[in-house]
NUVO-621458 format. One line per field, with one value per residue (C-alpha): residue in three letters; y negated, z, x negated. Coordinates in steps of 0.05 Angstrom, whole numbers, plus 5000, padded with zeros to 4 digits. Example, Ala and Ser with C-alpha at 12.3 -4.5 7.8 and 13.67 -1.06 7.14 Angstrom:
residu = (ALA|SER);
Y = (5090|5021);
Z = (5156|5143);
X = (4754|4727);
***
This chain:
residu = (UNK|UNK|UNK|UNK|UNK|UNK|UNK|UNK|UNK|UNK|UNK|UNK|UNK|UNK|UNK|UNK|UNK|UNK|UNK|UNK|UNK|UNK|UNK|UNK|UNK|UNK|UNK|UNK|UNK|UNK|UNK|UNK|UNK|UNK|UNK|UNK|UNK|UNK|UNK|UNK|UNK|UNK|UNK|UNK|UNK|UNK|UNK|UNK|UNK|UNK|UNK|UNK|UNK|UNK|UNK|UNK|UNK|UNK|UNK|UNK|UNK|UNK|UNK|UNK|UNK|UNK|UNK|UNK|UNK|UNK|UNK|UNK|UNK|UNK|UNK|UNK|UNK|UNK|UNK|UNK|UNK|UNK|UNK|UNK|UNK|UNK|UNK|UNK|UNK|UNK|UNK|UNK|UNK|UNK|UNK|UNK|UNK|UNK|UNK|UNK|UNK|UNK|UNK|UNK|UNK|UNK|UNK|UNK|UNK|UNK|UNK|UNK|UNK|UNK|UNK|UNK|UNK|UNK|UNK|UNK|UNK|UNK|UNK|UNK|UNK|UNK|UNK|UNK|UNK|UNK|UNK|UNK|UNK|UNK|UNK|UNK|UNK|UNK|UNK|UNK|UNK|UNK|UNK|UNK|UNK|UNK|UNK|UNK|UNK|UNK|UNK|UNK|UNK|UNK|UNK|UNK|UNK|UNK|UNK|UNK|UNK|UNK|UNK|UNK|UNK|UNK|UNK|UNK|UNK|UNK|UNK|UNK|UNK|UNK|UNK|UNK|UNK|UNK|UNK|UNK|UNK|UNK|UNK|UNK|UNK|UNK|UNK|UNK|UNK|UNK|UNK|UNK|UNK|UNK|UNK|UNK|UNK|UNK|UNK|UNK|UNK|UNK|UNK|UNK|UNK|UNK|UNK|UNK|UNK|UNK|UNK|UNK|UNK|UNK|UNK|UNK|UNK|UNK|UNK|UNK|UNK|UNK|UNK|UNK|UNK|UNK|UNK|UNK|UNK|UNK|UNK|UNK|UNK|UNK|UNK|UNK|UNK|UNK|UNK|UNK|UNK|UNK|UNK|UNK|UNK|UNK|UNK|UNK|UNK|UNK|UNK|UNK|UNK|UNK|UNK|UNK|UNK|UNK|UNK|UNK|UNK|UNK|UNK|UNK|UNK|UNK|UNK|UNK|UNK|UNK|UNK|UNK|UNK|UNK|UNK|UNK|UNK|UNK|UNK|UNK|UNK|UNK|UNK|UNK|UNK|UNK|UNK|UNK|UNK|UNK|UNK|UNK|UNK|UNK|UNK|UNK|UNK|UNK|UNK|UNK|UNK|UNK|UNK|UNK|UNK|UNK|UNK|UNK|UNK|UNK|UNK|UNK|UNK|UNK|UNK|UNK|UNK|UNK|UNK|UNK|UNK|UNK|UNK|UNK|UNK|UNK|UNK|UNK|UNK|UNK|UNK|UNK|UNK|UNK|UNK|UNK|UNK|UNK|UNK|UNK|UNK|UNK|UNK|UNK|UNK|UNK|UNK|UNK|UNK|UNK|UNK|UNK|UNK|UNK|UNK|UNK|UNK|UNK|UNK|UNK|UNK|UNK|UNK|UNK|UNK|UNK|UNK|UNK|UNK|UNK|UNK|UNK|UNK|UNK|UNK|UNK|UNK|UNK|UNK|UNK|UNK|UNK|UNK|UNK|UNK|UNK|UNK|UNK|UNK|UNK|UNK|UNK|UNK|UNK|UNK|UNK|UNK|UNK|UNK|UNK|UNK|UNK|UNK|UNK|UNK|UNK|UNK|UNK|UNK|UNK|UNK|UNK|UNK|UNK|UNK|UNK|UNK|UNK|UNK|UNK|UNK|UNK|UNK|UNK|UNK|UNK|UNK|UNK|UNK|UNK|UNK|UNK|UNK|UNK|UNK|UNK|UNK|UNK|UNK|UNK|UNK|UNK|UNK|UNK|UNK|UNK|UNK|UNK|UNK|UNK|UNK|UNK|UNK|UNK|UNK|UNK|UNK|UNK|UNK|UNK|UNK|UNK|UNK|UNK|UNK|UNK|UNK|UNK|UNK|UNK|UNK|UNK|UNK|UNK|UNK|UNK|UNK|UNK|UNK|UNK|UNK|UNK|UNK|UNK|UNK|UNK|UNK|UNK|UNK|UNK|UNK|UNK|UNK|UNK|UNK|UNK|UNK|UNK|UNK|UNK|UNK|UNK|UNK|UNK|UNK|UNK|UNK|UNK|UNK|UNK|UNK|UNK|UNK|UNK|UNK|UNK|UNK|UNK|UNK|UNK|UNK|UNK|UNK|UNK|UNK|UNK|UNK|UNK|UNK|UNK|UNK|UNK|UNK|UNK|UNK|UNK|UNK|UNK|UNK|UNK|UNK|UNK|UNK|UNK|UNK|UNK|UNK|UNK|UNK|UNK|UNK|UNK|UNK|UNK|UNK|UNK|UNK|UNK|UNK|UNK|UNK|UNK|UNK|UNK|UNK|UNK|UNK|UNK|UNK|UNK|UNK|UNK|UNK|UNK|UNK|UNK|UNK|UNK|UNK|UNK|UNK|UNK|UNK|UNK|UNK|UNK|UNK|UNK|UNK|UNK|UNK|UNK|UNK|UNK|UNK|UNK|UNK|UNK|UNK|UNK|UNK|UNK|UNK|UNK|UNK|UNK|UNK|UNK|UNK|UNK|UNK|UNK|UNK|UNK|UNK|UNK|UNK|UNK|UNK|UNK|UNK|UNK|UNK|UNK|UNK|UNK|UNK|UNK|UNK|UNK|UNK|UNK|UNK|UNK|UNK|UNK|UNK|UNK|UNK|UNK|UNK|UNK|UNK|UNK|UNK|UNK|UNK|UNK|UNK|UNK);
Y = (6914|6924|6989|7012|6993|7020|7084|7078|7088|7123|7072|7028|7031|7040|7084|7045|7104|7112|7046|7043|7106|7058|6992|7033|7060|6997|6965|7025|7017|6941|6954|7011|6969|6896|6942|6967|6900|6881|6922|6922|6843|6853|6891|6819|6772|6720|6746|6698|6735|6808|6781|6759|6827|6869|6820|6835|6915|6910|6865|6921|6973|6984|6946|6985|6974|6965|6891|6819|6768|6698|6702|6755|6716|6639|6649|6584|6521|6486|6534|6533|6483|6420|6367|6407|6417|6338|6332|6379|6340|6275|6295|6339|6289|6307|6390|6384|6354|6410|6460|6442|6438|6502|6569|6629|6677|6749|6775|6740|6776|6836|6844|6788|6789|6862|6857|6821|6886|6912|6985|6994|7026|7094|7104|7170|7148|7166|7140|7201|7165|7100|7120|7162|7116|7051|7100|7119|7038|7012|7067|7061|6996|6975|7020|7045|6982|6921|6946|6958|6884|6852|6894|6874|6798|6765|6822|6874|6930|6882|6893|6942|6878|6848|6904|6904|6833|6836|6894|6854|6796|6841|6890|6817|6804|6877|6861|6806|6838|6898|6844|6823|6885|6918|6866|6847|6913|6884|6897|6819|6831|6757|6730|6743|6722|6654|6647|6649|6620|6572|6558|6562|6517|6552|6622|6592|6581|6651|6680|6654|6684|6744|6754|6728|6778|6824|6816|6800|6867|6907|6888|6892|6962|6982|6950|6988|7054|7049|7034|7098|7130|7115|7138|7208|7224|7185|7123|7052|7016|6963|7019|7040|6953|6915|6852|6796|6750|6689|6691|6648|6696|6740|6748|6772|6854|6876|6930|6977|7042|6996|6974|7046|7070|7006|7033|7108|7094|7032|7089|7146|7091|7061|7142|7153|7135|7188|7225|7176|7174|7262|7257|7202|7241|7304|7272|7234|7295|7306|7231|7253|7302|7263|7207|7266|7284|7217|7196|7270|7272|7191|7204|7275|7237|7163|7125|7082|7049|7024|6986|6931|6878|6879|6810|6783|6732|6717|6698|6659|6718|6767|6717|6713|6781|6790|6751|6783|6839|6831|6840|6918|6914|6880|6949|6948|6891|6931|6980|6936|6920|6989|6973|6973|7046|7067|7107|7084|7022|7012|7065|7088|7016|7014|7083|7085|7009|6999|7071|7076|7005|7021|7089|7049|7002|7053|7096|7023|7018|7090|7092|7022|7044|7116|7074|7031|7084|7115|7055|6991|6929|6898|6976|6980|6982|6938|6977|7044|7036|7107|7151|7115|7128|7199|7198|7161|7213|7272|7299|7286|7327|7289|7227|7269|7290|7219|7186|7238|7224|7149|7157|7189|7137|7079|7123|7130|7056|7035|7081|7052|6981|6991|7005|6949|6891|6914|6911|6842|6822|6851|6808|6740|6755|6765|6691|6667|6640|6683|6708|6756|6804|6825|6842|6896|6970|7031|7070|7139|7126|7084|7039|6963|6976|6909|6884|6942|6923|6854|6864|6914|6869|6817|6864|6893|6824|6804|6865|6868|6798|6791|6817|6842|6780|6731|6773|6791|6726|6689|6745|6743|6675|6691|6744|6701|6644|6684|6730|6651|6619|6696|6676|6606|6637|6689|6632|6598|6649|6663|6588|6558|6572|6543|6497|6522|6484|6410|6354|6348|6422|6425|6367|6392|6462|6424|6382|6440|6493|6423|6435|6494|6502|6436|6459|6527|6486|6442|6505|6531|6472|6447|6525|6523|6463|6476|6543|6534|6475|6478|6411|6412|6472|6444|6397|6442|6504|6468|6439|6506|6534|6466|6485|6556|6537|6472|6525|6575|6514|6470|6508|6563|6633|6633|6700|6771|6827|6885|6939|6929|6867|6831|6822|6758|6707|6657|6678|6735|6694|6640|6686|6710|6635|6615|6683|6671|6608|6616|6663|6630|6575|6627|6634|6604|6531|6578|6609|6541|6516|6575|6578|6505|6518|6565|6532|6480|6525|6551|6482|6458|6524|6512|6439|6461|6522|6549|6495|6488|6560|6565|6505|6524|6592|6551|6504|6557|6558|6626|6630|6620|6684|6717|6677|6684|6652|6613|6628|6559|6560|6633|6632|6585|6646|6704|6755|6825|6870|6936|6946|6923|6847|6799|6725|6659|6636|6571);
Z = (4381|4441|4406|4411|4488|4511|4480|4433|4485|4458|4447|4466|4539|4591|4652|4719|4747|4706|4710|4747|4697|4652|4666|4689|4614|4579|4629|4604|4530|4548|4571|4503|4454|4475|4485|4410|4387|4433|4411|4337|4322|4244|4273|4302|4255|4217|4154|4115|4134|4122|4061|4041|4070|4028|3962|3984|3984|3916|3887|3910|3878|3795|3750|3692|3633|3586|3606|3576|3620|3607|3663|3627|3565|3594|3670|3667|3705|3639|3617|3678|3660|3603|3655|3672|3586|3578|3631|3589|3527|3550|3576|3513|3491|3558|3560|3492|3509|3564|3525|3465|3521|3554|3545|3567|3597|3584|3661|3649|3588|3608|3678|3690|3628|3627|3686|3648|3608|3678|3652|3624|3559|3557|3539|3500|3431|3409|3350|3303|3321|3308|3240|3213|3236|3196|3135|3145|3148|3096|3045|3045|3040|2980|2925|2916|2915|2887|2845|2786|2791|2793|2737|2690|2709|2736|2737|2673|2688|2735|2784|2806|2828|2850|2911|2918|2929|2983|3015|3029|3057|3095|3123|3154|3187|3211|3256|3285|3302|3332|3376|3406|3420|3443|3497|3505|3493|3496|3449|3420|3383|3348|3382|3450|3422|3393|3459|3493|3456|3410|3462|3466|3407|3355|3387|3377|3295|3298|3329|3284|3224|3256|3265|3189|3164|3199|3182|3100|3102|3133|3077|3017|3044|3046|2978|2950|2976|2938|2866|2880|2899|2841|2793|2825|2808|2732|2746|2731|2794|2796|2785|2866|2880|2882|2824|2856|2798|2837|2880|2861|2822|2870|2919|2876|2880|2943|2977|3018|3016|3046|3102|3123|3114|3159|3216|3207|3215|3269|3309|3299|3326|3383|3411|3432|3407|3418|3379|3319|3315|3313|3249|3218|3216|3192|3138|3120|3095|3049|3022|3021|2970|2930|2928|2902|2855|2829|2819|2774|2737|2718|2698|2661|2621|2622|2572|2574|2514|2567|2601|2548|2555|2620|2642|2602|2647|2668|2731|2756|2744|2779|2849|2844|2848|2902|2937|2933|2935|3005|3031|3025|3074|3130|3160|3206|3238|3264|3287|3334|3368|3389|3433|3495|3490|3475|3523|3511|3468|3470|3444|3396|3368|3327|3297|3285|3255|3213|3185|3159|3134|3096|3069|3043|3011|2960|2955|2925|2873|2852|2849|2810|2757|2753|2738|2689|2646|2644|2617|2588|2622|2584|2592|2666|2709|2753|2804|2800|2758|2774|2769|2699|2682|2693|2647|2589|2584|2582|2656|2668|2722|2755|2766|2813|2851|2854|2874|2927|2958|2954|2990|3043|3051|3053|3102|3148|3134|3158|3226|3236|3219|3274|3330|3315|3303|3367|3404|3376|3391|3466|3480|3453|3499|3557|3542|3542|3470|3462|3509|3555|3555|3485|3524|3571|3562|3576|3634|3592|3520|3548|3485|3476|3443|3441|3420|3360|3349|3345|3289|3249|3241|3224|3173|3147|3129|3097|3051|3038|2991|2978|2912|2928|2885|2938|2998|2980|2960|3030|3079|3041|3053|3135|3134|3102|3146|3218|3196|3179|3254|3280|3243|3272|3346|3345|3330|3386|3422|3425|3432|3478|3555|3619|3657|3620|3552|3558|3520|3467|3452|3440|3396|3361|3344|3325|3284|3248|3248|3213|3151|3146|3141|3102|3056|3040|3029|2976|2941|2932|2911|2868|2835|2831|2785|2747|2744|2702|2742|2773|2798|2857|2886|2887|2943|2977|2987|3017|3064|3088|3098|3128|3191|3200|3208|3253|3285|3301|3311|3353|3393|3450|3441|3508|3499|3481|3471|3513|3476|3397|3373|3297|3265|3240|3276|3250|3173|3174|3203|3163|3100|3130|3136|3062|3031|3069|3047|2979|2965|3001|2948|2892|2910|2874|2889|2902|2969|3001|2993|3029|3075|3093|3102|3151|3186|3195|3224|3274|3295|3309|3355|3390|3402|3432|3468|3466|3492|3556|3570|3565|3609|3671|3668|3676|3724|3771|3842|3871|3904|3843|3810|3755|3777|3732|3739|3697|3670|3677|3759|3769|3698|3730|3750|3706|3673|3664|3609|3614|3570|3621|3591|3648|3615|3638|3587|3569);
X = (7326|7376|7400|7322|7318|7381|7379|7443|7495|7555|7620|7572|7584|7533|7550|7545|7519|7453|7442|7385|7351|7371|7335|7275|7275|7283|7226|7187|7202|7184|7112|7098|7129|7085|7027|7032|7038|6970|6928|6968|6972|6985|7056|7079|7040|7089|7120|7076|7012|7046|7062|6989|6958|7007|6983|6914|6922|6965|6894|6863|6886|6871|6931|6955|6917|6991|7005|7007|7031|7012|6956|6926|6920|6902|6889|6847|6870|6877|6934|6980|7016|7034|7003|6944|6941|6951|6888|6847|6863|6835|6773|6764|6690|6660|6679|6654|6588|6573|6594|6544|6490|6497|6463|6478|6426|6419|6420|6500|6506|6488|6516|6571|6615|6612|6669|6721|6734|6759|6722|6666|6646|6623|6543|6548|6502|6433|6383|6423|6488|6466|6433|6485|6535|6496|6497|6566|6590|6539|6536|6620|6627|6582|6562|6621|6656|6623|6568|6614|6637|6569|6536|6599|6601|6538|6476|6483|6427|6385|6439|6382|6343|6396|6407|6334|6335|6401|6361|6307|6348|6382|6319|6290|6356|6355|6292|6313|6375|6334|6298|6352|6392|6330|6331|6402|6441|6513|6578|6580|6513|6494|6555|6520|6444|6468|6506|6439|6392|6436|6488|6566|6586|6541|6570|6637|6627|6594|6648|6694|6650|6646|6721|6729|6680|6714|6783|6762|6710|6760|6815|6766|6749|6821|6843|6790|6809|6873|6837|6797|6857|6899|6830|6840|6905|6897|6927|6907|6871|6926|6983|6998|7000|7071|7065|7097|7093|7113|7048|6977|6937|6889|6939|7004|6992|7015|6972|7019|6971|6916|6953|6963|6898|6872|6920|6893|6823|6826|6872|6809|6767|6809|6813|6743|6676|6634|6687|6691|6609|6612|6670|6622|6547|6591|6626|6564|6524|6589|6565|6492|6511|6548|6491|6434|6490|6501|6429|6413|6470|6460|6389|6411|6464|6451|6411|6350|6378|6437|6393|6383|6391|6371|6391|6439|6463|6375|6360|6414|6469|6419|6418|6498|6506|6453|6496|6555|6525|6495|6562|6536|6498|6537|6555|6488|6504|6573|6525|6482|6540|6542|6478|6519|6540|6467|6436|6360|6367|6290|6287|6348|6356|6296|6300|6376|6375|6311|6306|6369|6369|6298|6334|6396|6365|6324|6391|6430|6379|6379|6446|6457|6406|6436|6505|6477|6436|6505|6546|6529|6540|6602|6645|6634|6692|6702|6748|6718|6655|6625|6692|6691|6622|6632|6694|6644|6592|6642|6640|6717|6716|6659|6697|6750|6686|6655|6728|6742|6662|6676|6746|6710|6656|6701|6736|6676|6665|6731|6717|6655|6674|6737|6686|6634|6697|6724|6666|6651|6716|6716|6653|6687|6740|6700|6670|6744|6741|6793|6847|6806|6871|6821|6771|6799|6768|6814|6793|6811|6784|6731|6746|6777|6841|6869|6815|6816|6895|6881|6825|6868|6933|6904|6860|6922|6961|6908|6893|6967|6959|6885|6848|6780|6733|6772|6752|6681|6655|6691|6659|6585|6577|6607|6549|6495|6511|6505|6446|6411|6430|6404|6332|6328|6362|6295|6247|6277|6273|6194|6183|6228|6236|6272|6231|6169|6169|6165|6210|6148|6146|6219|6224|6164|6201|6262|6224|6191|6262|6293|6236|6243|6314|6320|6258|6308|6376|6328|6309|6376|6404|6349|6358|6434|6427|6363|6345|6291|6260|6189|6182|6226|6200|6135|6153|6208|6165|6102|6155|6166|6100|6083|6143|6120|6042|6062|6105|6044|5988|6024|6065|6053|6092|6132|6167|6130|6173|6148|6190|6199|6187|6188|6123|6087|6128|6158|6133|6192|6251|6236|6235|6302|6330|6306|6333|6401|6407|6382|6433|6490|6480|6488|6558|6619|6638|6707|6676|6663|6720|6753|6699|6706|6787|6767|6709|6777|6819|6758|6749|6817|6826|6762|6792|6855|6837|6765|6737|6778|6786|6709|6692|6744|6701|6635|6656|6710|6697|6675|6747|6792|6826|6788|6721|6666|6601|6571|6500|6473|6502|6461|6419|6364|6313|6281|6322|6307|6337|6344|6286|6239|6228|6224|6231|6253|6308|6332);
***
């Protein structure tokens, strides 16, 4: 500072002649320098508050989107620490509690948690994406791939009924999910309409089915690819797998090719989507062609005389395989998770979900009776059932064509899957069930790529072990399961409002949801252990028309969609709930068990970690870092969707 006054005096030494010049200039330097710092105050404020403005600029400014430290993965007050853990531990019964009683609203769905992914998705799809996109997941991920297996073990020819009856299952849970995205066009689809109707628990063990159907539909894809790989260039299925012969049986062939094709596809998908959605509808006409192919040529060279019997296994074999089976038709839900990157859901949603759902559903059947005219039940293959078809009836060169077409619509399927898992996964994370590091969106691809990376690891170790009859039977029951709590969440839905349905009315519609669903789990089990019983159904069916007409005499509709609504409420959910369940209790005792291991595993995480991390994002104060309100602070007033519904939620 004295260098600055006096001028910087060479050697230091000040000439006793300018020394008056020079006190008049450092009296002059004097008077600019504390006027500057007047009229400047941040220029003389302590080095703690230059230290806070500079932190405030740097908050300012965007962060890179490549980063993971541990405040991007548990920023909550829970996390900071082991004593702040230890604190979060012991009040673990009374978190719990208001987690189980909250609900979110869809005004915080669709405007709040949208700003945890930092950037927001990029609305670039129309009803011909959506609907060429649903074909291009659905289509590749069944026909191709489980219809064989069904018709050989559980179905024979009446695996025909068998799709007809999934289709139907699945049709009713397509309207309800239409509802809802309609009205609530987010990426977590029935993750974000059991969060608000159902509340956070509920969404929790959704969640966690959602991620496991995910992660087990992804890998059964994949393994598949490599059987229909290994048909096309004439080897066994099994051939292109590693036999580890010291591993359980269904998980000792090792699946390398499926591992890469999981990364190729979940890369297409993490680039862009409007660019993934274009390479879909193209390749799908390539699968259109194949389908009109398959169907004449079956019918040209099949057999009626192939059909018989019909249903060797009766009825009980043809409601196992429908239940396997309705693992084909999981794709759309992938799909309505695309709602958030519509650009008129009210409009789009309907069109792209419903029509192609209604056109999928005839193609399964034609293309499960073509199979079966072609081959008899007992010579069916159960890896490649149509490439070997082909091969029976002398059009060798067919089954190159047929393998090649189904290649490409697992292919598709594996794109299409990749977008909807991430997007499921992006909307967990903005809840904080997950690390919310999952849930950021990259400015450039528009597109949640660790969200996408996440999904497609954990996809990959698991298709590296897992046989296909393991994964298949553990992700229908996921699907059946959430598609069931998505019927009862709709009912809910049109009955029940905030502060405008009394105690009475609430109890009333529990009372009547409890008959209905417990009228459904008597049915299947009555079936499941006498299929040729009558007298059980007699009291568990009037049970269930008994809930939906106490449902529609006592109780006042509270909710009226204004766009696109489902028809004859709550006959059709309810049909939904009873089908769901009806043909979750046609699965093996096998896929309990492992769905039970995993319900575990959810439950212990949600324990340790969900729970907290959701509950410091519910009760933060405005002030904290990373605040997010929470939709029972703000939620108390009507929302409106942009769809134009105005309702008061609950």
């Amino acid at each position: 500072m004295l260098l600055v006054l006096l001028g910087n005096p060479k050697h230091g030494k000040i000439c006793l002649k300018s020394h008056k010049t020079r006190v008049r200039q450092i009296f002059q330097r004097s008077i600019y320098i504390s006027a500057f710092c007047i009229f400047s105050p941040s220029l003389c404020a302590p080095m703690e508050e230059i230290q806070e403005t500079a932190t405030e600029k740097e908050s300012d400014q965007p962060r890179s989107y490549w980063r993971w430290s541990k405040t991007d993965f548990f920023p909550e007050p829970s996390f900071q620490n082991w004593a702040t853990y230890k604190t979060a531990i012991t009040e673990s019964g009374s978190r719990f509690k208001d987690r189980f009683l909250n609900r979110s609203t869809d005004s915080f769905e669709l405007n709040v948690l949208q700003k945890q992914s930092e950037n927001t998705l990029h609305r670039c799809l129309t009803w011909w994406d959506l609907m060429w996109l649903s074909f291009g997941s659905v289509v590749g991920t069944g026909i191709f791939v489980l219809t064989g297996q069904e018709a050989h073990n559980h179905a024979g020819s009446a695996i025909v009924i068998s799709y007809a009856i999934s289709g139907l299952s699945a049709l009713l849970s397509v309207f309800c999910y239409t509802e809802f995205a309609v009205e609530v066009p987010v990426a977590g689809g029935s993750f974000s309409y059991l969060r608000i109707e159902l509340g956070d628990f509920v969404a929790f063990i959704a969640a966690g089915n959602i991620l496991l159907e995910a992660v087990v539909g992804a890998a059964g894809l994949a393994r598949s690819w490599t059987s229909y790989f290994a048909t096309i260039i004439n080897r066994n299925p099994d051939s292109l797998r590693i036999h580890i012969s010291s591993f359980a049986e269904g998980y000792n062939m090792l699946d390398p090719i499926a591992v890469v094709v999981l990364l190729i596809t979940n890369t297409i998908a993490m680039l862009g989507t409007r660019g993934a959605s274009k390479l879909n509808w193209i390749a799908s006409l390539v699968t259109v062609a194949l389908i009109v192919f398959i169907v004449i040529a079956g019918c040209v060279k099949g057999s009626v005389d192939n059909l018989t019997p019909f249903a060797p296994y009766g009825a009980g074999g043809i409601f196992q395989a429908a239940a396997v089976l309705f693992w084909a038709y999981t794709g759309f839900d992938m799909v309505a998770t695309m709602a958030e990157e519509t650009k008129k859901p009210e409009k789009d949603i309907p069109i792209g979900l419903i029509g192609s759902m209604s056109m999928i559903t005839i193609v399964y059947c034609l293309m499960a009776l073509s199979l079966s005219m072609m081959q008899k039940y007992t010579e069916i293959d159960v890896n490649a059932a149509y490439s070997v078809a082909f091969q029976s009836v002398g059009m060798k060169w067919a089954k190159y064509l047929v393998a090649a077409g189904a290649l490409k619509g697992m292919t598709t399927g594996l794109i299409v899957g990749g977008l909807g898992q991430a997007r499921y996964t992006t909307q967990i994370a903005r809840s904080h069930m997950i690390p919310p590091w999952f849930a950021l969106v990259h400015p450039k691809t528009g597109t949640p790529i660790y969200a996408a990376l996440l999904v497609t690891i954990c996809s990959a170790c698991v298709a590296l072990f897992s046989s296909l009859d393991v994964l298949s039977s553990v992700s229908s029951l996921s699907t059946l399961f959430i598609f069931m709590l998505m019927a009862v969440a709709l009912i809910v839905r049109r009955y029940n409002a905030r502060n405008v349905s009394s105690t009475v009315d609430r109890c009333k519609l529990g009372l009547f949801l409890f008959m209905i669903i417990g009228s459904s789990i008597g049915t299947s089990v009555y079936y499941s252990r006498n299929a040729n019983g009558w007298i059980g159904h007699m009291i568990t069916i009037p049970i269930w028309v008994l809930g939906n007409f106490g449902i529609m005499i006592f109780l006042p509709q509270q909710h009226f969609p204004k766009v696109w609504g489902v028809p004859l409420v709550p006959w059709l959910p309810s049909l939904s709930i009873g089908l769901n369940l009806f043909l979750i209790g046609s699965l093996g005792s096998e896929a309990f068990v492992r769905f039970g291991i995993c319900t575990l595993v959810m439950l212990a995480y949600y324990l340790f970690c969900g729970l907290h991390a959701t509950y410091d994002v519910a009760h933060q104060k405005q002030d904290d870092p990373g605040y997010v309100q929470d939709a029972n602070i703000k939620g108390k007033t009507t929302d409106e969707t942009e769809s134009g519904t105005v309702v008061q939620r609950s």
